[in-house]
PyMOL Python script that loads the backbone (N, CA, C, O; Angstrom):
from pymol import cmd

cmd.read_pdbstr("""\
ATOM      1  N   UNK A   1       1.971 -11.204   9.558  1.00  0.00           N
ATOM      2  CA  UNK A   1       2.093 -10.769   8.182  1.00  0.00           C
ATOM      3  C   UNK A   1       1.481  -9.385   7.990  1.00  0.00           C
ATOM      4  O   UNK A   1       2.184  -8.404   7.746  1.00  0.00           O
ATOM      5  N   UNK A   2       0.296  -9.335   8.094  1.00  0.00           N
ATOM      6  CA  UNK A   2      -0.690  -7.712   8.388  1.00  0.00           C
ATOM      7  C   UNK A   2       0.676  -6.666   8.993  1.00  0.00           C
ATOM      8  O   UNK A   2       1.066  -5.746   8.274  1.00  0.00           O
ATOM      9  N   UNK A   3       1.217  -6.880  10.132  1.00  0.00           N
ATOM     10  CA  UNK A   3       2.459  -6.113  10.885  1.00  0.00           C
ATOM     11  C   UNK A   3       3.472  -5.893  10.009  1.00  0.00           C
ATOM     12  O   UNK A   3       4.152  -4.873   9.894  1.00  0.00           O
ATOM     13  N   UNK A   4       3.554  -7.273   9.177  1.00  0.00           N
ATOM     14  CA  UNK A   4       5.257  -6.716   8.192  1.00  0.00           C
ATOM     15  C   UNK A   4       4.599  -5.754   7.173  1.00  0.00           C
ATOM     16  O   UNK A   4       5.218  -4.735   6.867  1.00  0.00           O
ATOM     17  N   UNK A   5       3.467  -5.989   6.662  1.00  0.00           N
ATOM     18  CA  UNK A   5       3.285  -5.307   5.432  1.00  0.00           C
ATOM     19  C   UNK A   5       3.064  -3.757   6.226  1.00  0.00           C
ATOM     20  O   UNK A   5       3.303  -2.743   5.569  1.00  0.00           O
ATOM     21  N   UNK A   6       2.733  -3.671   7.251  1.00  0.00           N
ATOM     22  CA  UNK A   6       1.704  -2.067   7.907  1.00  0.00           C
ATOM     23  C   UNK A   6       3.183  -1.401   7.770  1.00  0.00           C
ATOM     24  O   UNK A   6       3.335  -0.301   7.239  1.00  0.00           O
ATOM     25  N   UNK A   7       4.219  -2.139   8.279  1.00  0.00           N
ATOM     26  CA  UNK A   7       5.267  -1.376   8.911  1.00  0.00           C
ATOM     27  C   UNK A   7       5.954  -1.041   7.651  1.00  0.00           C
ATOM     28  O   UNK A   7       6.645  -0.023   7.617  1.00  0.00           O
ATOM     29  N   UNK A   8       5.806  -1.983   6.348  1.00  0.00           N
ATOM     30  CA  UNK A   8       6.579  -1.675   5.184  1.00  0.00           C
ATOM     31  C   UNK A   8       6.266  -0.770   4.314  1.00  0.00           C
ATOM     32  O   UNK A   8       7.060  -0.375   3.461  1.00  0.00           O
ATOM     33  N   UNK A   9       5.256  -0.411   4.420  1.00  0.00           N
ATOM     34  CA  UNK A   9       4.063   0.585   3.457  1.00  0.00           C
ATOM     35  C   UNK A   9       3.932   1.583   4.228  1.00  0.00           C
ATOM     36  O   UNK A   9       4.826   2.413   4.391  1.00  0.00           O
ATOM     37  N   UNK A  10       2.527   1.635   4.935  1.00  0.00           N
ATOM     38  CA  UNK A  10       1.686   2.653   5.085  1.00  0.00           C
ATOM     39  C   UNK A  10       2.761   3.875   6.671  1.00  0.00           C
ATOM     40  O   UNK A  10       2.894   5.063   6.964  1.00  0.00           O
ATOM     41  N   UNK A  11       3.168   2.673   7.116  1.00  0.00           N
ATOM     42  CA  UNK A  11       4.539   3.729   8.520  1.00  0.00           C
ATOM     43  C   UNK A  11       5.491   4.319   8.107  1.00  0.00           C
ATOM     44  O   UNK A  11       6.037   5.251   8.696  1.00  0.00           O
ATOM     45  N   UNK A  12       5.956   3.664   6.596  1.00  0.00           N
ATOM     46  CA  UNK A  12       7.267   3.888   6.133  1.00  0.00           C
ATOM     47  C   UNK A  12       7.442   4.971   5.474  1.00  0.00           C
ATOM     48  O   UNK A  12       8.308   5.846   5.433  1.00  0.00           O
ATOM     49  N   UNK A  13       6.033   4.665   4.739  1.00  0.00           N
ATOM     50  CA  UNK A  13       6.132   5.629   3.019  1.00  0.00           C
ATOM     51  C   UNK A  13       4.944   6.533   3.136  1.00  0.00           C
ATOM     52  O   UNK A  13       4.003   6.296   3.894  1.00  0.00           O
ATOM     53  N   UNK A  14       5.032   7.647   2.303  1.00  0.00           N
ATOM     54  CA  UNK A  14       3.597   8.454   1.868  1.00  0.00           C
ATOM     55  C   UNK A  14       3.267   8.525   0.698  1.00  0.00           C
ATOM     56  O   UNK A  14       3.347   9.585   0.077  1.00  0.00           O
ATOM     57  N   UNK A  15       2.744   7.186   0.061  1.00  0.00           N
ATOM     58  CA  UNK A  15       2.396   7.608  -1.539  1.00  0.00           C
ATOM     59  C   UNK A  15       1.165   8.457  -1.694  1.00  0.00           C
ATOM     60  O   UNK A  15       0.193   8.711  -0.982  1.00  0.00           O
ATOM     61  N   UNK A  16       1.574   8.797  -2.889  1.00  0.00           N
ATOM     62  CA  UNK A  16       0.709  10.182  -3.181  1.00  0.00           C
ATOM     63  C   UNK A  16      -0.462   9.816  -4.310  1.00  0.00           C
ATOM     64  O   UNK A  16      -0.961  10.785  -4.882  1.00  0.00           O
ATOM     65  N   UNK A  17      -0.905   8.576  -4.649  1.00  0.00           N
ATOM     66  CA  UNK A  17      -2.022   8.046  -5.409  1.00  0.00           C
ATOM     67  C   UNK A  17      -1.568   6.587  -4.899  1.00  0.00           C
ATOM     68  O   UNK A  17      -0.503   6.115  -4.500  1.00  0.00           O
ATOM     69  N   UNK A  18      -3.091   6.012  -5.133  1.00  0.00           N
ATOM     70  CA  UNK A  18      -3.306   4.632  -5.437  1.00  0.00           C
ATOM     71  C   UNK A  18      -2.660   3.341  -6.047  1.00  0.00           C
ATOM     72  O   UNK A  18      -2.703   2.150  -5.741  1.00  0.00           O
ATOM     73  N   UNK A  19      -2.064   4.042  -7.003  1.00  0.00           N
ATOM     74  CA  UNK A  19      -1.655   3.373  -7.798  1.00  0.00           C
ATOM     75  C   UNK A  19      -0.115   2.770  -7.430  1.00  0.00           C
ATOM     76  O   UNK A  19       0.361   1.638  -7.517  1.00  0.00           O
ATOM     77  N   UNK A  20       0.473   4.157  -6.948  1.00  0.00           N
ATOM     78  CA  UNK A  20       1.685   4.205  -6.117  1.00  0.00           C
ATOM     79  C   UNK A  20       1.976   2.795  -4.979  1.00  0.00           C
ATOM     80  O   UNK A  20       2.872   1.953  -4.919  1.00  0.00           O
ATOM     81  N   UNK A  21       0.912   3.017  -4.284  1.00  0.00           N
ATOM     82  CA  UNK A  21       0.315   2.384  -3.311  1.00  0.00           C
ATOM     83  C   UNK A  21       0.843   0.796  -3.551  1.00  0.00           C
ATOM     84  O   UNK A  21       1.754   0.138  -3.048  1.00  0.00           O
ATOM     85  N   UNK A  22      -0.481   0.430  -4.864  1.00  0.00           N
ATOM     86  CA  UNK A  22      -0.104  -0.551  -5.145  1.00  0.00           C
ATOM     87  C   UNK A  22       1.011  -1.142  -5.626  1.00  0.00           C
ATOM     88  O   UNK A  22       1.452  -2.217  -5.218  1.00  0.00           O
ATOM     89  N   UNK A  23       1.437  -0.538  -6.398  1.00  0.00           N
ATOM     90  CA  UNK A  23       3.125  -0.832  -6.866  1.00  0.00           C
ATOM     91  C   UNK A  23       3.802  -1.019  -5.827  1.00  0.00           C
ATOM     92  O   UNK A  23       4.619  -1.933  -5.935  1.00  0.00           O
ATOM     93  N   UNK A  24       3.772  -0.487  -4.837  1.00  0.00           N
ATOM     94  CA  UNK A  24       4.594  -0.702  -3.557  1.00  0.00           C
ATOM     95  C   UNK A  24       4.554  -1.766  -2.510  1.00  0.00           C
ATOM     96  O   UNK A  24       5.523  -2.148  -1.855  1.00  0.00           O
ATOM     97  N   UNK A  25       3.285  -2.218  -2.423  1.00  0.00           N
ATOM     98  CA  UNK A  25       2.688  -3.480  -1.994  1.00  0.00           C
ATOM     99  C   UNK A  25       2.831  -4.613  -2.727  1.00  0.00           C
ATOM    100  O   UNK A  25       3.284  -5.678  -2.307  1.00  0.00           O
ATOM    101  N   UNK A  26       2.394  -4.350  -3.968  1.00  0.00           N
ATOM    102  CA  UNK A  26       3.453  -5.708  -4.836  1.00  0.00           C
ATOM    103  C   UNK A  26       4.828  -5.540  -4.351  1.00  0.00           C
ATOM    104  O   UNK A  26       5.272  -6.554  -3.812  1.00  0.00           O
ATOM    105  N   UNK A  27       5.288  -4.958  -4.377  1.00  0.00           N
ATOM    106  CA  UNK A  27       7.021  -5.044  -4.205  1.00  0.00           C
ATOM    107  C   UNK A  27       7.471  -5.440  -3.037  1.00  0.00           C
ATOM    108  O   UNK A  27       8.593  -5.941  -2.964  1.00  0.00           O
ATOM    109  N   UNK A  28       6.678  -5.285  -1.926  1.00  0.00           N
ATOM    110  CA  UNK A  28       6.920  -5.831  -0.825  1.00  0.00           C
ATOM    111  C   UNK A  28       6.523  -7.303  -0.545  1.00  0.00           C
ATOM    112  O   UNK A  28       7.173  -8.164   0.049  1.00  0.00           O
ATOM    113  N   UNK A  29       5.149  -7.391  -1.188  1.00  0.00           N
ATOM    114  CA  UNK A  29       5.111  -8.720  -0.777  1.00  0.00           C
ATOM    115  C   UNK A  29       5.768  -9.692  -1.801  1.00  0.00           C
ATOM    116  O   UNK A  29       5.848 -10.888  -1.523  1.00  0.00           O
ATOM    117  N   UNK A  30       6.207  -9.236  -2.901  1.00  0.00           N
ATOM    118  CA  UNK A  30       7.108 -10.581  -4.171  1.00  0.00           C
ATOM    119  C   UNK A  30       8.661 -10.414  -3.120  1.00  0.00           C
ATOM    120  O   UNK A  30       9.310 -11.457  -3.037  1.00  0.00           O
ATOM    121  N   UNK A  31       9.112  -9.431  -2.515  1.00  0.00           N
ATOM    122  CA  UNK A  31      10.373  -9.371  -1.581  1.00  0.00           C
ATOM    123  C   UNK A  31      10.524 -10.124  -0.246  1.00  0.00           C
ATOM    124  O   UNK A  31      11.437 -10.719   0.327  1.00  0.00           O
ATOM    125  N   UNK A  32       8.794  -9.743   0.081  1.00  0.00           N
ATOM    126  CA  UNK A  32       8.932 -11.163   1.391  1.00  0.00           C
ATOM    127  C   UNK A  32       8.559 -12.836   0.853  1.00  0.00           C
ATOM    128  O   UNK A  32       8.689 -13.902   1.455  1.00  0.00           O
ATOM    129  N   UNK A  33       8.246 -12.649   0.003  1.00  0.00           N
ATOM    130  CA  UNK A  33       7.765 -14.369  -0.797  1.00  0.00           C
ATOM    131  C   UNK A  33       9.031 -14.800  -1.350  1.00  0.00           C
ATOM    132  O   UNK A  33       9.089 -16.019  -1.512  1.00  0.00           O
ATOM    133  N   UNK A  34      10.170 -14.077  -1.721  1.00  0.00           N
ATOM    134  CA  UNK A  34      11.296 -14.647  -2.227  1.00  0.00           C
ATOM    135  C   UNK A  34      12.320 -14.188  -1.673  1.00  0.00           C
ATOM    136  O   UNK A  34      13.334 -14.613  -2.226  1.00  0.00           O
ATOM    137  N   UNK A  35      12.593 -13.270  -0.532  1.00  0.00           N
ATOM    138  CA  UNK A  35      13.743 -13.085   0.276  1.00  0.00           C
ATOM    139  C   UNK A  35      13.341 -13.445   1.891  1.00  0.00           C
ATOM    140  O   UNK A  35      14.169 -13.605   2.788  1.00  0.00           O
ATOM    141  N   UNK A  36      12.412 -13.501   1.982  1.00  0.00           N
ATOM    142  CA  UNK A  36      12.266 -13.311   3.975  1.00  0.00           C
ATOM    143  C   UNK A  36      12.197 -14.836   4.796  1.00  0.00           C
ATOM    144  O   UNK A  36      11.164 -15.398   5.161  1.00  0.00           O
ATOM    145  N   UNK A  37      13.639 -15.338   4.974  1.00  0.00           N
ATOM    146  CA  UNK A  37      13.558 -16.610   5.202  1.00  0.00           C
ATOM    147  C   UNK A  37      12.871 -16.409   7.035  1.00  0.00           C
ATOM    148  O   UNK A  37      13.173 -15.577   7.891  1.00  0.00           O
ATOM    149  N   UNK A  38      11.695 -17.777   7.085  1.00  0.00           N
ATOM    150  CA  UNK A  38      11.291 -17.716   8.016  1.00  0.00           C
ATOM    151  C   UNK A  38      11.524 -18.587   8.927  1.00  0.00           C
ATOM    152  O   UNK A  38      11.996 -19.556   8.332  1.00  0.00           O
ATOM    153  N   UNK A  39      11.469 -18.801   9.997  1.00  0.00           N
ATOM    154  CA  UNK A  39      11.758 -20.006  11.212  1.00  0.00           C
ATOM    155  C   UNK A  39      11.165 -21.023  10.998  1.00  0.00           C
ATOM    156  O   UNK A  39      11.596 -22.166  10.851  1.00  0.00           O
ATOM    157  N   UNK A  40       9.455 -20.360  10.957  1.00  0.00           N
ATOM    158  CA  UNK A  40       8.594 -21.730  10.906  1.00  0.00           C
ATOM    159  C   UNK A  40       8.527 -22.792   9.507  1.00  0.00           C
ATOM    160  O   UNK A  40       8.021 -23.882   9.241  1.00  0.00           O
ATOM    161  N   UNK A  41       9.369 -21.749   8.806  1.00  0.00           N
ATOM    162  CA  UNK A  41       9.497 -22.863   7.543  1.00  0.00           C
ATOM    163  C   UNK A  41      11.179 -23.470   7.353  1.00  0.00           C
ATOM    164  O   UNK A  41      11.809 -23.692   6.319  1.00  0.00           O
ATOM    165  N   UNK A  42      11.689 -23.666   9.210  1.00  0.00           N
ATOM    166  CA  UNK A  42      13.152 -23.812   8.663  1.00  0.00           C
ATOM    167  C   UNK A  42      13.909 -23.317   8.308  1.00  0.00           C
ATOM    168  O   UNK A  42      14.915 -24.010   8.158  1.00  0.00           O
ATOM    169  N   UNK A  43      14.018 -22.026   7.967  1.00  0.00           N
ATOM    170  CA  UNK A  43      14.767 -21.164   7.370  1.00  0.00           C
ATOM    171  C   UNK A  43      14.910 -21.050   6.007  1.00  0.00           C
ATOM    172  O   UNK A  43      15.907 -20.612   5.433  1.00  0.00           O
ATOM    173  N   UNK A  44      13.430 -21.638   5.264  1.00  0.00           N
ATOM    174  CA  UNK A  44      12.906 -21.454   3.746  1.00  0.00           C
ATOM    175  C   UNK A  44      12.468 -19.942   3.435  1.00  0.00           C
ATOM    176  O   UNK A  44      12.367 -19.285   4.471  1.00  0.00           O
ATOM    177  N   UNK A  45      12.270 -19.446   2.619  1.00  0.00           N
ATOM    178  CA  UNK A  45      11.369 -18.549   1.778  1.00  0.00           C
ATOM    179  C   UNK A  45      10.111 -18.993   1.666  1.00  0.00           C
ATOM    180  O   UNK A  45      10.123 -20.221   1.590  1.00  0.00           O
ATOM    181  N   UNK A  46       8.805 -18.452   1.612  1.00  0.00           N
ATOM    182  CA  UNK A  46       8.033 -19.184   1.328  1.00  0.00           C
ATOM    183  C   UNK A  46       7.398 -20.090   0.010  1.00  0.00           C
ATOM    184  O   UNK A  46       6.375 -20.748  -0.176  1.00  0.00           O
ATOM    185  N   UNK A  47       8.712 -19.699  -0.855  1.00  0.00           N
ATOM    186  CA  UNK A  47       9.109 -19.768  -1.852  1.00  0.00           C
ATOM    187  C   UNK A  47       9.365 -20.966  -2.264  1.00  0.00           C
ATOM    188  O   UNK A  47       8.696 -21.783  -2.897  1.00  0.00           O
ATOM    189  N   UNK A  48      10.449 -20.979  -1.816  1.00  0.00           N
ATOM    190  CA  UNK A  48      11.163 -22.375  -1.695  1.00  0.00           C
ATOM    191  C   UNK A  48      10.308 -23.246  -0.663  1.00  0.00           C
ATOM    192  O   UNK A  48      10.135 -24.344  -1.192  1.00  0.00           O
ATOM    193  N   UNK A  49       9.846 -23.211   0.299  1.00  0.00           N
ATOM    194  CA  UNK A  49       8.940 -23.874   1.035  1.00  0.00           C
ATOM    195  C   UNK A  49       7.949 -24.803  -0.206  1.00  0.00           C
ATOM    196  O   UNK A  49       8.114 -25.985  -0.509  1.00  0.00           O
ATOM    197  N   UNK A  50       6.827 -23.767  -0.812  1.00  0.00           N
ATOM    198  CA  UNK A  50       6.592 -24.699  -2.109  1.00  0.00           C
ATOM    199  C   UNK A  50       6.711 -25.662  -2.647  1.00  0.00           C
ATOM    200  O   UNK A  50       6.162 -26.762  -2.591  1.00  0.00           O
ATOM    201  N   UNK A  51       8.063 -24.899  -3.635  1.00  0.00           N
ATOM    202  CA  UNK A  51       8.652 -26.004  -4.379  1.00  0.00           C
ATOM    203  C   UNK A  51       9.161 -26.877  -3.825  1.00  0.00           C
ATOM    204  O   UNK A  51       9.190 -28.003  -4.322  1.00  0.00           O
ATOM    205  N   UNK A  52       9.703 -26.593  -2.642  1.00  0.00           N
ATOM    206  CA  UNK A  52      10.119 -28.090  -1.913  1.00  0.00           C
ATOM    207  C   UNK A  52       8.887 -29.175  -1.529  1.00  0.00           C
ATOM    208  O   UNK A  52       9.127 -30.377  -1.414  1.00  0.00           O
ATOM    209  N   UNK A  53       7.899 -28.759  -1.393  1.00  0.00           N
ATOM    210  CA  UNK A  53       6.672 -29.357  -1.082  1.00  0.00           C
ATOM    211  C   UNK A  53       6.509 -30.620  -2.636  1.00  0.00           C
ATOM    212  O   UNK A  53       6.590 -31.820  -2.898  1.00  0.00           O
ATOM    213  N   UNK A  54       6.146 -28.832  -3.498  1.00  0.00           N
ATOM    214  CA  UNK A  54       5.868 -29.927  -4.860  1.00  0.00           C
ATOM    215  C   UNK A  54       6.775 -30.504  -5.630  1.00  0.00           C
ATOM    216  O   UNK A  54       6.623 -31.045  -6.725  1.00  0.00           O
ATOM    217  N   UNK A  55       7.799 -30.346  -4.945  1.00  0.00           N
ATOM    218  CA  UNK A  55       8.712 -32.182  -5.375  1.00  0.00           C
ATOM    219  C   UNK A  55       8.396 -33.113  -4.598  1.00  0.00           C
ATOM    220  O   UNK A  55       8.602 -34.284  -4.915  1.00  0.00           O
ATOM    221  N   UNK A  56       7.856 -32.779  -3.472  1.00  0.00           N
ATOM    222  CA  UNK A  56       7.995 -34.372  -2.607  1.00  0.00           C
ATOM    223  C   UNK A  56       6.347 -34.805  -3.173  1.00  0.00           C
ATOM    224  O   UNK A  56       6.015 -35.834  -3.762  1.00  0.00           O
ATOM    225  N   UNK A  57       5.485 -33.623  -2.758  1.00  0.00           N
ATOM    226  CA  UNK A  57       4.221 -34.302  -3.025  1.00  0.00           C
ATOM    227  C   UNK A  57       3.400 -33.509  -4.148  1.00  0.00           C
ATOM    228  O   UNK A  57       2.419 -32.802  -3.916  1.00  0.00           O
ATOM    229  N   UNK A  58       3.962 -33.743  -5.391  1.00  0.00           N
ATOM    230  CA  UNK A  58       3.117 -32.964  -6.809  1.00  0.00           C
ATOM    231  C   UNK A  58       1.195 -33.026  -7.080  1.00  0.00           C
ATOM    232  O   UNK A  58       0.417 -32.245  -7.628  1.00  0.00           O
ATOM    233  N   UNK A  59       1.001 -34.462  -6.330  1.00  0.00           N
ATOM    234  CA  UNK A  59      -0.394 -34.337  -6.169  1.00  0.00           C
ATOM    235  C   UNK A  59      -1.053 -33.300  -5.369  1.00  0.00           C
ATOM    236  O   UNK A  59      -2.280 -33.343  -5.458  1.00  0.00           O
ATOM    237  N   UNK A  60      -0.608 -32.432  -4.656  1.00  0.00           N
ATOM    238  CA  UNK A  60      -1.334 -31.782  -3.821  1.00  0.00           C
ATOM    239  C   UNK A  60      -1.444 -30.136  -4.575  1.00  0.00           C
ATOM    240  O   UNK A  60      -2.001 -29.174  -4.047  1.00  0.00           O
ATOM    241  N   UNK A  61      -0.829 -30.136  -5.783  1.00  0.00           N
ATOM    242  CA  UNK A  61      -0.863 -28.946  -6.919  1.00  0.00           C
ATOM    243  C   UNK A  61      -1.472 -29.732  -7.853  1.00  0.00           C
ATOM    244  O   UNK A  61      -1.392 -30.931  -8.122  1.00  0.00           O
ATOM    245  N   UNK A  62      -2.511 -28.210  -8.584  1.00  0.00           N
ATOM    246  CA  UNK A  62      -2.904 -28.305  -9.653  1.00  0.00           C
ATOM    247  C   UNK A  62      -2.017 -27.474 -10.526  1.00  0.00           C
ATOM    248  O   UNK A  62      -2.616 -27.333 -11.592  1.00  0.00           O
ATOM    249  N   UNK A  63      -0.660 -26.753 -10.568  1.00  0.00           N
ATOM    250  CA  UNK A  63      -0.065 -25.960 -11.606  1.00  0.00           C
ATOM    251  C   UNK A  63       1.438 -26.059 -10.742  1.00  0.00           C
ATOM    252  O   UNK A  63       1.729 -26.573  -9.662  1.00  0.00           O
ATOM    253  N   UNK A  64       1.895 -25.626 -11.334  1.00  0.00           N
ATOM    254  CA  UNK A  64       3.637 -25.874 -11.139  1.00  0.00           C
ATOM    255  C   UNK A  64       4.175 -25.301 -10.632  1.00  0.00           C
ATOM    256  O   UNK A  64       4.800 -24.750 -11.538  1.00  0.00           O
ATOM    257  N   UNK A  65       4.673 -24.708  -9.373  1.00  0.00           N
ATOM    258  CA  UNK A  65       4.722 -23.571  -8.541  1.00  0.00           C
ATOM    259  C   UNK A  65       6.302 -22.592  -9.217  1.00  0.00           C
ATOM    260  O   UNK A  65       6.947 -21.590  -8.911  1.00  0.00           O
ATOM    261  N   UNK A  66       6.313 -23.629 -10.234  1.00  0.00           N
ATOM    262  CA  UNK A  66       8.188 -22.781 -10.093  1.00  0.00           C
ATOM    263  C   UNK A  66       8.069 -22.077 -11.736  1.00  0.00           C
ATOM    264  O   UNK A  66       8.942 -21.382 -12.255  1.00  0.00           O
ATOM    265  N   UNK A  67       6.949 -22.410 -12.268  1.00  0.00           N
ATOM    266  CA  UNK A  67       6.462 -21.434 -13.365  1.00  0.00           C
ATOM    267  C   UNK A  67       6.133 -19.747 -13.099  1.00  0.00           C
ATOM    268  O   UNK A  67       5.773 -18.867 -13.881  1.00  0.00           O
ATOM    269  N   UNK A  68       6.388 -19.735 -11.834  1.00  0.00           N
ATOM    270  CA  UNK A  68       5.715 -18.261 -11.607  1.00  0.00           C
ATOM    271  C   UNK A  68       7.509 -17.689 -10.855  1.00  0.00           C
ATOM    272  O   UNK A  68       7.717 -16.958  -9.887  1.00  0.00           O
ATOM    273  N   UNK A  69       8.039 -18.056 -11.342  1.00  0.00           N
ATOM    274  CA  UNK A  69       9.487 -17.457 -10.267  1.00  0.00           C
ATOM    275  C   UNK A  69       9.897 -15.921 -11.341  1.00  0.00           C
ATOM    276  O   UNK A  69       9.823 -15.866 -12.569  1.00  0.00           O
ATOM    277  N   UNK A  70      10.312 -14.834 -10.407  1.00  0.00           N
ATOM    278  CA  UNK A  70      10.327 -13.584 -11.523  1.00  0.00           C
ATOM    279  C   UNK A  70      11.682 -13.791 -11.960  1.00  0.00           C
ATOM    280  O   UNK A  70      12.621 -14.396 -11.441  1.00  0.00           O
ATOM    281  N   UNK A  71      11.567 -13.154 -13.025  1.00  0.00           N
ATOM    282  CA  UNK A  71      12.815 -13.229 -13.752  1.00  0.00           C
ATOM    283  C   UNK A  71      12.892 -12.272 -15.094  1.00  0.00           C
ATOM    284  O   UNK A  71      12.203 -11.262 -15.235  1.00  0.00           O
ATOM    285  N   UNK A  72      13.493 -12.579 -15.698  1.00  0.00           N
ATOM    286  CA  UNK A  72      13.682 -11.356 -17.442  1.00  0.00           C
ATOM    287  C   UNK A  72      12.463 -11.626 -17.852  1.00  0.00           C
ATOM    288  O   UNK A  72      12.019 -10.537 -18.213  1.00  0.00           O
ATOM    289  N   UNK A  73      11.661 -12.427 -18.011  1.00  0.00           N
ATOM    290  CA  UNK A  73      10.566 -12.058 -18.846  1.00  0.00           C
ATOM    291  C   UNK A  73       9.181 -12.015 -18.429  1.00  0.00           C
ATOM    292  O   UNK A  73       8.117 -12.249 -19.003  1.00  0.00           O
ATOM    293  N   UNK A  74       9.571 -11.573 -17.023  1.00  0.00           N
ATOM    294  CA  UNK A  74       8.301 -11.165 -16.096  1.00  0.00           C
ATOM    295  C   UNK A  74       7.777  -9.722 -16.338  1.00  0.00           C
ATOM    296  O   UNK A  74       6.818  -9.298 -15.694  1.00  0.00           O
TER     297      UNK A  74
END
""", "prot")
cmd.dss("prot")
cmd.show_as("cartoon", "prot")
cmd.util.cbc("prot")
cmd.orient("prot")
């Protein structure tokens, strides 16, 4: 994970403030949490990995994982 983010940011790009920075790192990691299907999860998102979890087993959450999905009024 450290490798996807190094190679997505700091190899790729040259932001020119902090702030930049961060905006860009959010964007990468909400892009690998909801597009980057992985092996070890089957070929889930880690996304969907989740919510598939907290349907089978809801006791193991304290909050609702599919309340946080982005969308229009994010």
């Amino acid at each position: 994970m450290n490798r996807t983010i190094k190679e997505a940011t700091v190899r790729r790009y040259h932001d020119d403030s902090h702030d930049r920075l961060r905006a860009h790192l959010g964007d990468v990691v909400t892009a690998y949490n909801f597009a980057k299907r992985l092996m070890t999860l089957k070929g889930l998102t880690p996304y969907e990995f989740i919510c598939k979890t907290w349907t089978t087993e809801p006791q193991r959450f304290k909050l609702n994982p599919m309340h946080n999905t982005p969308g229009l009024n994010t």
